[in-house]
GULUMTOR-406475 format. One record per residue: x, z, y of N, C-alpha, C in turn. Coordinates in steps of 0.05 Angstrom, whole numbers, plus 5000, padded with zeros to 4 digits. Layout:
N
XZYXZYXZY
...
end
This chain:
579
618647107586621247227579620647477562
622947437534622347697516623647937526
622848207527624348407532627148467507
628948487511629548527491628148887475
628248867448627049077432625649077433
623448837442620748847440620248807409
618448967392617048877375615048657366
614748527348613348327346609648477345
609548697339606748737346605848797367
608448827395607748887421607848567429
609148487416609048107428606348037421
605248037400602247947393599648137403
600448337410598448477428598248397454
600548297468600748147500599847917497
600147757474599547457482597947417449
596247637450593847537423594747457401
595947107400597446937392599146787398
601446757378603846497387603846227387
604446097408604045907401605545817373
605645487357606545427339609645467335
611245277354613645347364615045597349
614345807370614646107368614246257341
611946267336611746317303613046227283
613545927287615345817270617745947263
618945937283622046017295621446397278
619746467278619846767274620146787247
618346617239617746627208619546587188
621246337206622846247180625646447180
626246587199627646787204627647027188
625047037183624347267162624547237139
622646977131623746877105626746807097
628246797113631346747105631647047097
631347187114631947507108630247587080
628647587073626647587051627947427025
629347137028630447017004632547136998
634447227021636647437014636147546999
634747807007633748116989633247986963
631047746968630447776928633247636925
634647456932637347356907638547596905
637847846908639348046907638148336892
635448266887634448426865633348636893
632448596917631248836927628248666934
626448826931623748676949623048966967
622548797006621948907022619449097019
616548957019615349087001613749237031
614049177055613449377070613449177095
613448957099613248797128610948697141
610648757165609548807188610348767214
608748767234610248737254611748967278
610349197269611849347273614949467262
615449287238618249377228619949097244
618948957263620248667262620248707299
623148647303624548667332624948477339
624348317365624748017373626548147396
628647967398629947937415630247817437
631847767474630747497481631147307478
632647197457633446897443631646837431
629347007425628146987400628746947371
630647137370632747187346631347577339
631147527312630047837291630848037284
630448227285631848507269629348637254
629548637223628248807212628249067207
627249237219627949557215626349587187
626649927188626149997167625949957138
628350027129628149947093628350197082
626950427085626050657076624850617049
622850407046620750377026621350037013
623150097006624149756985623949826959
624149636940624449646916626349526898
627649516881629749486868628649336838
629349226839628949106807630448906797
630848926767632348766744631848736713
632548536717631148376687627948476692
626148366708623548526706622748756709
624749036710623949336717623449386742
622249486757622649496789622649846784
623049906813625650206809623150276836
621450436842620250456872621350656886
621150596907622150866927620650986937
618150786961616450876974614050776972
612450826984609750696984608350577012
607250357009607250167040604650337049
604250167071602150347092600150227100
601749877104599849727118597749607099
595749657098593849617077593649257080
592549207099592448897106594848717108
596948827103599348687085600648667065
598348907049598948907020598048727004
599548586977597748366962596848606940
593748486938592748656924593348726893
595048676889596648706862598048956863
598348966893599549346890598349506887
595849516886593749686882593549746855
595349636838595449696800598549696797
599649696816603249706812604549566802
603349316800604749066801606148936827
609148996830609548926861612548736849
612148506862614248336858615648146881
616647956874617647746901614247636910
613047616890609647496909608647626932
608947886921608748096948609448036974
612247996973613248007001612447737009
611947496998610847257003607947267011
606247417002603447497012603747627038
606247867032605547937063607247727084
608847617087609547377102607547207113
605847127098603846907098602147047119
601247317108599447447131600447477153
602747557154604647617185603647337193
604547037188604946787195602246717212
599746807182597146737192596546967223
596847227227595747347242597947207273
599947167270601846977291600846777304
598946647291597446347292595546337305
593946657293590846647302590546907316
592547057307591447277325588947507300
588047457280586847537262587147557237
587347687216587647707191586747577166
587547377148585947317138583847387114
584547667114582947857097582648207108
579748287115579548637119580848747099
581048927096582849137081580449107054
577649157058576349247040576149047024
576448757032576848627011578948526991
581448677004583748586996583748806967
582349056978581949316961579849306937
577549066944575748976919576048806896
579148716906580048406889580748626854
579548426840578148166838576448236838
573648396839571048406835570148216859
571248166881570148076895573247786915
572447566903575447436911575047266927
574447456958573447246974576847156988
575846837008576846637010577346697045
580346677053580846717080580246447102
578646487121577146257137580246097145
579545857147581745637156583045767181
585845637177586345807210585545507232
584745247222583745177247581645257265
580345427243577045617264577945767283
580845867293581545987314583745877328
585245677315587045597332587645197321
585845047342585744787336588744687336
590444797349593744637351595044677323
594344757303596144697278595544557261
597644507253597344187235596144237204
594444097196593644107175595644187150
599043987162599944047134600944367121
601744477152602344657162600244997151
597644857159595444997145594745097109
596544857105595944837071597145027061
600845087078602745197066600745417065
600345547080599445867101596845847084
596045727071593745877060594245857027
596145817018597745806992598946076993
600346087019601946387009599646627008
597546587029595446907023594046887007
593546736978592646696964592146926951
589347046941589847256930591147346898
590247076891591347076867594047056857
595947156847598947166838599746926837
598446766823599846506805598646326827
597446346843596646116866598146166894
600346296889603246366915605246256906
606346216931609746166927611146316905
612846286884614046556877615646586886
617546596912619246716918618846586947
620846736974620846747000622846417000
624146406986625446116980624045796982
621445956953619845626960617945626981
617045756988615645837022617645717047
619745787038620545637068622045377066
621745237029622044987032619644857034
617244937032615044747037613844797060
615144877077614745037111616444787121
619444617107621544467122619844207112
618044167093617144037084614943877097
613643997111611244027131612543847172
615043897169616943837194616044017219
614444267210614144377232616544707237
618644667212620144877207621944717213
624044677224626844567222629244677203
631344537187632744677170635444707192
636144897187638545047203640844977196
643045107199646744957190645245127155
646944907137646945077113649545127109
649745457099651545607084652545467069
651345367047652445267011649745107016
651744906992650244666992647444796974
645344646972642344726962641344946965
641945026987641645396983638945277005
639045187029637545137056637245477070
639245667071639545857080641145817107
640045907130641545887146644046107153
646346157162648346387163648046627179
646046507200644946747222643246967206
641646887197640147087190641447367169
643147187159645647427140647447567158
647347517186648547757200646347867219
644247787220641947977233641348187210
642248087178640448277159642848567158
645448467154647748637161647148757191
645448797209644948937238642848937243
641049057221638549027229638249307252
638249587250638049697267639649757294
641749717292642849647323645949557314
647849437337650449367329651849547317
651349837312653350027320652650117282
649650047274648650127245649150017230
649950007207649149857191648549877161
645749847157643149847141644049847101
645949637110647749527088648549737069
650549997075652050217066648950397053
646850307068643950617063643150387038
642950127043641349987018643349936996
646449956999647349956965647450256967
647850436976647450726973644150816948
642050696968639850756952640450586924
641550326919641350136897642750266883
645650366885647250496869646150806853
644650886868642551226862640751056839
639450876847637850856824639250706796
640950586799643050576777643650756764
645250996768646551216767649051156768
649750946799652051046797652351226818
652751466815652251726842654551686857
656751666846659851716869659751466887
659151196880659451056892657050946915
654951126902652851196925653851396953
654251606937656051846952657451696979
659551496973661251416987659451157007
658051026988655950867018654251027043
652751237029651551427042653151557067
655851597055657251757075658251597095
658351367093659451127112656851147144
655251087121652151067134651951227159
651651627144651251747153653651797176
654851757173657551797196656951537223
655951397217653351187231651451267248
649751427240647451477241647651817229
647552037238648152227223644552487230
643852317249640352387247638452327228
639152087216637451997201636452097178
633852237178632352357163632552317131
631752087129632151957090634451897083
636351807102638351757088639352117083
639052257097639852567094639452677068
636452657064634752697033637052537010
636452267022638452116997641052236993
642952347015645152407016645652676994
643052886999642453116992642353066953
640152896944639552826921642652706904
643452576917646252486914647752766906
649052896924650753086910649753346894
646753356894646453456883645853326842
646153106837646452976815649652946797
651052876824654452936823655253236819
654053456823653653696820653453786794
651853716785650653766760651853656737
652753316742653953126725657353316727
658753456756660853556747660353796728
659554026735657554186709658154186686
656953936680656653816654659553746640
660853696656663453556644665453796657
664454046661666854276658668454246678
667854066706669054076726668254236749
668654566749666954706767667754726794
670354656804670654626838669454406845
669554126831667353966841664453936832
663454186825660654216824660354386848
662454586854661254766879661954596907
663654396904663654166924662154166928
660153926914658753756915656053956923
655654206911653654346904653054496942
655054476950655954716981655554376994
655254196994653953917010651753897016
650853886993647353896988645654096994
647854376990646354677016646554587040
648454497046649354477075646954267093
645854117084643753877092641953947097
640854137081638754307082638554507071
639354757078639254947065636655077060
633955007065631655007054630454957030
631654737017631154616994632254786966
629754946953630055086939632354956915
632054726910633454486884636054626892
638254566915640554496928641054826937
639555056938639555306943640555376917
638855406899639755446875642455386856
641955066865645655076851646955176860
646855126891649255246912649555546901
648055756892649455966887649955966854
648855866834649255816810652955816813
653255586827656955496828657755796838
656655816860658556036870658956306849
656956366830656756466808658656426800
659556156785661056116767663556136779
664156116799666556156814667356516814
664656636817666156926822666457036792
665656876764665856946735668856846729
669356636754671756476736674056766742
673756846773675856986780676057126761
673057426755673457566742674857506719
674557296701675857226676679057176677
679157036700682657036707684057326709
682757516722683857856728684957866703
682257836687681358046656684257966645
684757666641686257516626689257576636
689957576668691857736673693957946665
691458266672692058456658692558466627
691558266614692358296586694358206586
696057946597698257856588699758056601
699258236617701358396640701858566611
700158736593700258906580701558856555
701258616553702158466523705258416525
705958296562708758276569710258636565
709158806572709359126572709659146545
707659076521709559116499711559016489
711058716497713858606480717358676495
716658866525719258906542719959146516
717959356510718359516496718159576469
720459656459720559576428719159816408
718359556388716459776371718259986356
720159906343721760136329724760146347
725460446352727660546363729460726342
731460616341733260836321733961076330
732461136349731961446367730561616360
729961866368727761996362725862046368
724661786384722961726397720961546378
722261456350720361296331719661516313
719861746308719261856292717162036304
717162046332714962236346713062046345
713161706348711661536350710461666317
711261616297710461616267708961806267
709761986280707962316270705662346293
706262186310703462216332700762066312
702061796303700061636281699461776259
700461916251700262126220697962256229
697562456254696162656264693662416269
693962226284691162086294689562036264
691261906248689861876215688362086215
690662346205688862546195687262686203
687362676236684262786245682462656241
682462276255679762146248678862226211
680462246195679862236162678062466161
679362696170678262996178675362936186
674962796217672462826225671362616205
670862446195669862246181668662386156
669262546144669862736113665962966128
667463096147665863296155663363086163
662962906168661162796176659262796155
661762616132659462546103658362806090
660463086087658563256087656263376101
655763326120653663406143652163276135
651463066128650062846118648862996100
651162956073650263026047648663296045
648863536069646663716063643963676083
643563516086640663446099638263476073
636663646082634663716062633263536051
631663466025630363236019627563186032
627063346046624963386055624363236082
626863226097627563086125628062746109
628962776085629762406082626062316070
624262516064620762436058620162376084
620162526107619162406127619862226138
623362136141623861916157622861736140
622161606118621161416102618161506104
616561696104614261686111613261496141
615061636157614261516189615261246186
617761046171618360886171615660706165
614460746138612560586127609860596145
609660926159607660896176607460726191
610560656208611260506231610060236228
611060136203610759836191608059786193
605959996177602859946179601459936202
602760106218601260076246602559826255
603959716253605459386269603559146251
603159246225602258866218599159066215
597859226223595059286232593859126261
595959196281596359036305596158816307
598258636292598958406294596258246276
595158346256592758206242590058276268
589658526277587858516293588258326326
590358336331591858086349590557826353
591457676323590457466309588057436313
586357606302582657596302581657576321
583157736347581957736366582457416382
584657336377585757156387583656976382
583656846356581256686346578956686350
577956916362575856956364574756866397
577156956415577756816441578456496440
578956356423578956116423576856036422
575256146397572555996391570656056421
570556216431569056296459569756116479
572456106477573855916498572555606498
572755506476572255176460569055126469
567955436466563855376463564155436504
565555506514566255466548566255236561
567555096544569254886553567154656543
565054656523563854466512561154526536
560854746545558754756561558154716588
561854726598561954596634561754316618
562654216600562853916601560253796603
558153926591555353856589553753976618
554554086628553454166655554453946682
556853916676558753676700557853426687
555853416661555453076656552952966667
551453206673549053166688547353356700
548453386719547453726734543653686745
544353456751541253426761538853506733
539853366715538253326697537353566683
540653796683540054056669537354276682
537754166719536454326737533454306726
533053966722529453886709528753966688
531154006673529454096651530054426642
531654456663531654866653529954966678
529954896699528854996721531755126745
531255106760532555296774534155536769
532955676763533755986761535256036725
533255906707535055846680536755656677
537755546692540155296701542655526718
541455666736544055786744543856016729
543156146712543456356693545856226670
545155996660547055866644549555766651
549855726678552155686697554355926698
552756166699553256426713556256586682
554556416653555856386628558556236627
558456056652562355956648563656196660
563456476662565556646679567556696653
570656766661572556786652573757056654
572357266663574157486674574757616653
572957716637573757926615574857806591
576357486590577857336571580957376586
583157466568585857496580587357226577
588257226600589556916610591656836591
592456976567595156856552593556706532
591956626531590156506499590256226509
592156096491591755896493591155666469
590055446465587855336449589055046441
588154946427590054716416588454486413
587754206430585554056419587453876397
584453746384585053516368582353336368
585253116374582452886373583852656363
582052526343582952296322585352356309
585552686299586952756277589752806293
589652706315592552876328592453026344
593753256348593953486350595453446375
594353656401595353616430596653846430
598953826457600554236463599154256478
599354536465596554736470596854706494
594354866511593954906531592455166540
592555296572591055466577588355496589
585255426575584055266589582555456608
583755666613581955906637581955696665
585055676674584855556704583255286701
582755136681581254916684577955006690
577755196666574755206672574555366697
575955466714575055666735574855466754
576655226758576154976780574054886776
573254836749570254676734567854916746
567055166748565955306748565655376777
568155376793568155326828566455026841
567054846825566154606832563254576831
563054666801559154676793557354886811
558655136824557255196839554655146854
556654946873554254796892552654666887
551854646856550154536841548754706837
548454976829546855116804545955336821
547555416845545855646861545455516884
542355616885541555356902541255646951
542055876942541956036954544656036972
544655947004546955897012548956177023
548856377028548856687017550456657000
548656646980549756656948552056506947
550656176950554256046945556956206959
556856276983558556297001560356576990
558256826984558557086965561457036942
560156796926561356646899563756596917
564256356925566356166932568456326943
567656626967569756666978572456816968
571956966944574057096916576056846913
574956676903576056346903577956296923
578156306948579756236963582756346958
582256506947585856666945585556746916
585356526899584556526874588556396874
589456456847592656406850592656096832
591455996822590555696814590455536832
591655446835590855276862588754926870
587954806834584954686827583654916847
583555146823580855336836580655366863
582455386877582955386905581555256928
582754996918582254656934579154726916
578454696906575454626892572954866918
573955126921573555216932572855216962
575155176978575755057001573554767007
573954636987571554316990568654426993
568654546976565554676963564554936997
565655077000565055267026565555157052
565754857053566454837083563654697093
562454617069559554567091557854767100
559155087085557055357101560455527119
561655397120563755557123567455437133
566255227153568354957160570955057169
570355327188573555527196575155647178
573155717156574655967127575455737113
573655497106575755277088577855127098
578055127131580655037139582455137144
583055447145584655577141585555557117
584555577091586055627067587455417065
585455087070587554867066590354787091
590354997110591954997125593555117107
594355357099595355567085596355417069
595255347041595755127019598254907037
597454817056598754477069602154627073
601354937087604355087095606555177072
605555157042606555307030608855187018
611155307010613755186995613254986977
611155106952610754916938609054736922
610154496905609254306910606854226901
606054356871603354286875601254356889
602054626911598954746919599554476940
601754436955600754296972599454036964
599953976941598853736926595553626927
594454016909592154036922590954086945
592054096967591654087001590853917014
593953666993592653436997589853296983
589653316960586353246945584453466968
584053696978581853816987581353627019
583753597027583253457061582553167047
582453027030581452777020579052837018
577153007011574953107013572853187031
574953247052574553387083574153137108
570853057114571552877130571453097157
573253177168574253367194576753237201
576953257222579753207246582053417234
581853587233583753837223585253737198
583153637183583953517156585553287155
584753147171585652857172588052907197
589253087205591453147215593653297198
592553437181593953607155595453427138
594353187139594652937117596052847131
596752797154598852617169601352727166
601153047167603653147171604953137136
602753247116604153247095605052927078
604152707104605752507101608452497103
609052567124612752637135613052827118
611553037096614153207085616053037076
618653277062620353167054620153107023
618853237013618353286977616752936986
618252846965617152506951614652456940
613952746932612552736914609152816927
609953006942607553056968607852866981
609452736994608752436998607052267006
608152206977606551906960603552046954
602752336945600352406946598052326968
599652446995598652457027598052117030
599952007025599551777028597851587019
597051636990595151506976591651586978
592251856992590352027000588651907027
590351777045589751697065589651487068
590351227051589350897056587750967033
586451227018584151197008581251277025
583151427046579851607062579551297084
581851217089582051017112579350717099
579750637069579150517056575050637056
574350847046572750897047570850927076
572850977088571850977122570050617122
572550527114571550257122568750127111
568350217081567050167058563850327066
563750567087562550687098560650527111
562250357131561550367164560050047153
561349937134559749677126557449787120
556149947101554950077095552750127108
553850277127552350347153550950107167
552349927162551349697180550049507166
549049467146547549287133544349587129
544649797133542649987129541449937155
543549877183541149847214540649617212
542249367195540649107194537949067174
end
């Protein structure tokens, strides 16, 4: 008996493997849910058995569509990035992700259901093609399946693209094909879709959710259509009003509707939309910022309304009051204007004489100091120049010399020695060059925007270190300035380089770095703990998995089915060295 909400990877952890039956029934369940999404331009992109809920009918719920993809006419739109390495087809590993994908990972779900085992380690799924090995028959672990049955299931994990199903469609017609899949009531004629699975996909996370309003919400965001996102999202969230990404999505949302009102001169619905996207998170510097930008424009609009006010109040004040009176109240008017004339004329007159007796001697010096002024400005500005150029050319002969030091450090050590190897090292320092000089390459006659190449060479020059002084003192002396160096390459280069004399002082800084607002130091936090085989590190990386920035992320993440990957690539390693 199934519990209900049992997971399908707590079902295959209790009972290893399913029998045929059972798997069957699972599979083709999924694949119905799977032919959906693609006639609909989404690929799952992310299935496992931890996203997959068995019920006790043995009926499905797919959770999680955080990390789908979107695509049309051929573009795919990404959101997230998958996790499970051994259900990735190795085509994602170059960003080619299509309907084959989700058919690769199917096949693997199907095969590990069967047998209880994978038909490929991670490391080789991660070598393809240099290495395109072939997944063992699933009769070597489970004699009860049928050969024809076998053929399908080793078609879909095929590593190769063009040797899969292309779509979750023809997979589960050559699954009914085999007679070990049964075809269900059909919807529409030729479709072989059964109707159940289109209301498990409408409830995938519980009766009360529904998934539906968050996936045209995300589909509509990457369209641009924002309002009509706006309004799925809000359905959603009034659903589910915990939910973490759809929050972010909700947030990104009005803050785009924000901007787009802005743009089009609609400022109460930019401070709407703009006071939403504070409100979600009022952390998020993006949604902080507009939020008071609007409110800006709101306290400019008032002022401008006052201003505009009082003028018409004053303008109404003259026209109540008439300019000429046949009283003798227009003639006081006339003679008040006579007197204003003839004083300004008065002071105006005395002016030009005051002028006119200024000695000639005062009009030699202001044109003396004028011309002085000028010579001393383009004396400057030419010595400016020289100097400038002259810091380029220094800069370029810098830059040509880490490159020849980082192309072969060993080699420089043999043939300068020791001590004249780090003397020539000691020549990449940057201090007494001022950080505004910046340098322009060209290569094959086109001309790059410029750049500032100090913070490069100071990471290049942190990194070569541990090469060139061979005194661990010394290194440590060097490296520790580096740590609170405001570059943040130089930083992480730092932190990597001092933690084999110095494992507490480099895990603080990349702690520090992992805490900070923004996004690239934590970027490089993440590259230094990729570096860092420590526990500290490889817990730093977990968390700056869950940040919220997309963009730290997808870093953390690629950071970690790369250390995970190398772990593996290691331990083989390891074990053909004790054989």
């Amino acid at each position: 008996m199934i519990k209900e909400g049992t997971t399908l990877a707590e079902l295959m952890a209790r009972d290893k493997w399913l029998d045929v039956k059972s798997a069957c029934k699972i599979i083709k369940q999924v694949l119905e849910v799977l032919a959906y999404m693609h006639s609909r331009g989404v690929i799952l992109q992310n299935l496992n058995p931890e996203n997959i809920i068995v019920s006790g009918n043995g009926g499905i719920k797919i959770a999680d569509l955080g990390s789908v993809y979107y695509f049309e006419a051929g573009a795919v739109s990404p959101a997230c990035a998958p996790v499970a390495v051994e259900y990735m087809s190795p085509q994602k590993f170059y960003g080619d992700v299509s309907t084959e994908s989700d058919v690769f990972s199917a096949g693997v779900l199907f095969y590990r259901m069967l047998t209880g085992h994978f038909p490929y380690a991670a490391s080789e799924i991660i070598s393809y093609p240099d290495d395109a090995a072939k997944p063992p028959p699933l009769s070597r672990y489970n004699k009860s399946i049928p050969p024809a049955l076998e053929n399908v299931i080793m078609k879909a994990v095929a590593l190769k693209k063009k040797d899969r199903f292309p779509t979750a469609k023809s997979f589960i017609s050559a699954l009914f094909k085999t007679g070990a899949v049964k075809r269900g009531r059909r919807l529409w004629k030729g479709t072989g879709i059964s109707p159940v699975p289109f209301l498990l996909f409408f409830l995938f996370f519980s009766a009360t959710v529904s998934a539906d309003d968050f996936m045209k919400a995300s589909k509509e965001f990457v369209r641009g259509n924002f309002a009509e996102a706006e309004k799925n999202i809000g359905e959603y969230l009034g659903k589910k009003p915990e939910d973490k990404k759809a929050q972010n999505l909700y947030q990104e949302i009005c803050i785009k509707l924000s901007k787009k009102s802005l743009d089009g001169g609609d400022e109460e619905a930019a401070r709407s939309y703009a006071e939403k996207a504070y409100k979600v998170n009022p952390n998020n510097a993006k949604a902080r910022d507009l939020y008071l930008a609007t409110k800006k424009v709101e306290k400019v609009k008032v002022t401008t309304e006052k201003i505009e006010s009082e003028k018409v109040k004053v303008r109404k004040q003259k026209l109540e009051s008439p300019e000429f009176s046949e009283t003798g109240e227009r003639s006081q008017e006339v003679k008040t204007k006579i007197e204003y004339e003839t004083r300004t004329e008065y002071i105006t007159k005395e002016m030009i004489q005051q002028v006119a007796e200024i000695p000639d001697w005062i009009w030699v010096s202001i044109a003396f100091n004028a011309v002085l002024m000028v010579g001393v400005y383009l004396i400057y500005k030419y010595k400016k120049k020289g100097n400038k150029t002259i810091y380029e050319q220094y800069l370029r002969t810098k830059m040509r010399l880490t490159n020849y030091l980082k192309n072969d450090p060993a080699a420089v050590k043999k043939q300068l020695g020791d001590e004249r190897a780090a003397e020539m090292f000691k020549l990449l320092s940057t201090q007494k060059v001022p950080d505004t000089v910046n340098i322009k390459f060209v290569d094959a006659n086109r001309a790059f925007t410029d750049i500032n190449p100090i913070p490069r060479l100071t990471a290049d020059m942190v990194e070569l270190s541990e090469y060139f002084l061979t005194d661990p003192k010394e290194i440590v002396n060097f490296l520790t300035p580096y740590l609170q160096h405001k570059n943040n390459r130089a930083r992480a280069n730092a932190a990597k380089a001092i933690y084999k004399y110095k494992p507490v002082l480099a895990m603080k800084t990349i702690k520090k770095m992992a805490e900070s607002e923004d996004r690239w130091e934590k970027i490089s936090a993440v590259w230094a703990c990729s570096q860092v085989n420590d526990g500290e590190a490889t817990a730093i990386l977990e968390r700056l998995v869950a940040d919220n920035d997309m963009e730290v992320s997808l870093a953390a993440t690629q950071a970690r089915n790369d250390k995970k990957v190398a772990n593996v690539f290691k331990k083989k390693n390891d074990g053909k060295r004790t054989a």
